[in-house]
N, C-alpha and C positions, 0 to 999 in steps of 0.2 A: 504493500500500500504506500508504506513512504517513497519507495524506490517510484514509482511511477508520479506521484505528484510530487517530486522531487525532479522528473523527468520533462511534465509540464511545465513547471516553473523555469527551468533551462530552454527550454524551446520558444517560451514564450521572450523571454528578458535576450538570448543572445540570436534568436531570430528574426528578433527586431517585430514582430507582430503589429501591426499595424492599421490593419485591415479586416473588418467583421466578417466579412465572407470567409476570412480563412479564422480568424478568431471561434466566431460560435460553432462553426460545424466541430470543430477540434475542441471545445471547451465540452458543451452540452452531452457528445461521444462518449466523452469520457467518465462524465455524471453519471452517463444511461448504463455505463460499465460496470461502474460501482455498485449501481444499483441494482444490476441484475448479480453480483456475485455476492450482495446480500449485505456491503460496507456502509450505514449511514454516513460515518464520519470521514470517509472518503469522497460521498459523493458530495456534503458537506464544503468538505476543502477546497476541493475544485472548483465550486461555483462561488466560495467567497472569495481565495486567489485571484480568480478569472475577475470579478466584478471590481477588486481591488486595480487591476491591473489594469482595466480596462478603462476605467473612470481615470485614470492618470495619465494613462500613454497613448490611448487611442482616441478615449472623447467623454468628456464630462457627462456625468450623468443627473440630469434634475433628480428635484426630491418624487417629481409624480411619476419618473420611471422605479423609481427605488420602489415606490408602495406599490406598483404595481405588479412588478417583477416579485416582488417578496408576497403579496396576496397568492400569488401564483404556485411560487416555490415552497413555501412554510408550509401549508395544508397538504404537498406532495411529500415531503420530507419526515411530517409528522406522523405521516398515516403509511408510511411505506412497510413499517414491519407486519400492518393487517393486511395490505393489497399482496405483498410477498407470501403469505398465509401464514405467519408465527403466531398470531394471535386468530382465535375464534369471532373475537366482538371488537368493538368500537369502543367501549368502555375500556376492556382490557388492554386494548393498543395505548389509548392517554394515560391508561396505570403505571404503566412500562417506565413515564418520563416523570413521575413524583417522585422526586429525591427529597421532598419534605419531608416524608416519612419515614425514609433511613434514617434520613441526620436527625428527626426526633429522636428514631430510638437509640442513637448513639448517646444522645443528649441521656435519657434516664437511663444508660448504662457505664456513663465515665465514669462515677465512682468503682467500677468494677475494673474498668481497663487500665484506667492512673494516666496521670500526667505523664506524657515523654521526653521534654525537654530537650527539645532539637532532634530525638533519634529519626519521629516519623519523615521530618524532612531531609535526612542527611539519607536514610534508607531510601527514598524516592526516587533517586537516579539509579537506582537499576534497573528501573521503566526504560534506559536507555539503552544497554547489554542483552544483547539476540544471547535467549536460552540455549539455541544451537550450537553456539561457540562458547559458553559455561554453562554446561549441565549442573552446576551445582548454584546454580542461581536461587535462591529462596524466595516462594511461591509467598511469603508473607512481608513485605516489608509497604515503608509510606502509608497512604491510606488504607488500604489490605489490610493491618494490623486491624483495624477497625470492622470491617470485614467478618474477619478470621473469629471474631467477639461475638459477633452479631448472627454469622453464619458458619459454624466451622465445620471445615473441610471444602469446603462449593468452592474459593479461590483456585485449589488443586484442578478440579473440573473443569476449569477455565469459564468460572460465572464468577462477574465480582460485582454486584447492585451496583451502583454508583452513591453516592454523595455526594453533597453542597461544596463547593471549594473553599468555604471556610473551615472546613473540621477538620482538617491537618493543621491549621495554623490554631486552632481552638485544642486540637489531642494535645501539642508539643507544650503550649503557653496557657490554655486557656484564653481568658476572656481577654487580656493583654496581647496574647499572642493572634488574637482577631483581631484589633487595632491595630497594631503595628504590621501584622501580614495584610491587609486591607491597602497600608498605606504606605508600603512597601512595592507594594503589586501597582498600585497608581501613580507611582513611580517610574516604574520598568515603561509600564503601559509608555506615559507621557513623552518617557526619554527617548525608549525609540519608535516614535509616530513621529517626531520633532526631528528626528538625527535622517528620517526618512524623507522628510520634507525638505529639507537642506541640502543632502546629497544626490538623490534621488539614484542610486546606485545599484547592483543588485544585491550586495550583501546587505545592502539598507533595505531592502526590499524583500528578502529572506528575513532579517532581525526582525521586520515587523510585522508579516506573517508570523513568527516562532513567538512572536511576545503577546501578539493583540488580538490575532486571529485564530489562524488555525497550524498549533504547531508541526513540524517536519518530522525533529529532529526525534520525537516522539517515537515516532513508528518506525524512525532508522537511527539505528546505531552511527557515532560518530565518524569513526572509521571509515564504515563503508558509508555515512555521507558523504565526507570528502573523496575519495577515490572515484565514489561513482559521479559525482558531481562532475568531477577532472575526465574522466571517460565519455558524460554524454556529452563534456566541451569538444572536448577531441573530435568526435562525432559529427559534431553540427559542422564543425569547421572543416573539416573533410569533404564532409558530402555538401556546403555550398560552392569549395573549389570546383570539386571534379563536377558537380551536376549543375550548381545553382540553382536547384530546383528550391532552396528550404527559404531562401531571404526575399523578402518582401518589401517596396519600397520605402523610404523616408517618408517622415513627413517634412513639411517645416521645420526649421530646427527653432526653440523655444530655450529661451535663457535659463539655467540650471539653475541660479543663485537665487532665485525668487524662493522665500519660505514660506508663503501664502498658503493656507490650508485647502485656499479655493482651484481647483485646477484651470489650467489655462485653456479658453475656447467656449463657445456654445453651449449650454447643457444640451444630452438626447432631450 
């Protein structure tokens, strides 16, 4: 999963995209991918990527495309695990996305679980480390411990409910460690949408999908992010020498140094 929308984002940023005709066939493809091999948050990524990307480098998007496009997209997204058949009803498909009631019962069982003072979050990055290459990777760590409290064994089985993303910062600190992870996090947030606005780069442009949107680095191990990042450059640069089939015209060229939140041109 990361491997491919890690693939997208390369095609799009050094193939210079430009062009809707070649943009939505190749964005939307990719959604209907995901979707049909059962990844929400794949097909998820792709279409806020794409909309990110889009609204920046090919043409602004008003606020009446955004509502329109998202009336569209959210009730497709939301109901996919019933139209997929995993759930029987309508009811049970909107059950699926109440993480209020996890994180309640997290909430009347922290006296049983205790404060961890930094561990859940220091454990969190093995979310990062492919099982396939450390078999001894431990099936409970980060939020999982919580989990493991709540449902033990189901982690092992590869079902882990979800939770509110404040209960890692609430397990390690408590009620302090929600305030300051809160404002910690609006932080990151801020620093790089700003550092993205200014550079306009692709690692600025990576950093702020991995901070604000929809992270990468998540679903791929470091390593082989970089590696394969460096291979599909190789790639495009290859096959636009020998073919030139993959690059697409310029537009205008647009002054970089503007930090304007507002994109340059026309909204759709």
């Amino acid at each position: 999963q990361g491997l491919f929308l890690l693939a997208y984002l390369a095609w799009l940023w050094f193939c210079e995209v430009r062009s809707w005709k070649i943009f939505l066939p190749v964005t939307f493809g990719l959604a209907c991918a995901f979707w049909f091999f059962g990844s929400k948050q794949g097909m998820v990524g792709v279409l806020i990527a794409g909309c990110v990307y889009a609204n920046f480098f090919i043409k602004p998007m008003s606020t009446r495309t955004v509502l329109i496009a998202g009336a569209a997209l959210v009730p497709l997204v939301v109901l996919s695990p019933w139209l997929q058949g995993n759930f029987q009803s309508l009811k049970q498909t909107l059950g699926y996305y109440d993480y209020f009631d996890n994180s309640a019962r997290y909430l009347q069982q922290h006296g049983r679980i205790g404060t961890q003072y930094g561990w859940a979050f220091l454990t969190s990055f093995w979310e990062y480390v492919p099982r396939g290459l450390f078999p001894g990777k431990p099936f409970i760590y980060g939020q999982l411990i919580v989990n493991d409290e709540l449902w033990p064994g189901v982690a092992e089985q590869g079902h882990t409910p979800a939770l509110l993303p404040w209960v890692v910062f609430h397990l390690d600190f408590g009620m302090p460690g929600v305030i300051m992870g809160g404002l910690i996090s609006g932080l990151l947030l801020r620093g790089g949408y700003s550092h993205f606005l200014k550079t306009r780069s692709f690692p600025a442009f990576l950093l702020v999908l991995q901070i604000c949107f929809t992270p990468v680095l998540k679903h791929t191990p470091l390593l082989f992010f970089l590696a394969a990042l460096v291979g599909i450059c190789l790639f495009l640069k290859v096959a636009n020498r020998a073919f030139g089939l993959l690059r697409v015209p310029k537009p205008p060229e647009v002054s970089a140094e503007s930090s304007s939140p507002e994109p340059v041109g026309n909204p759709v």
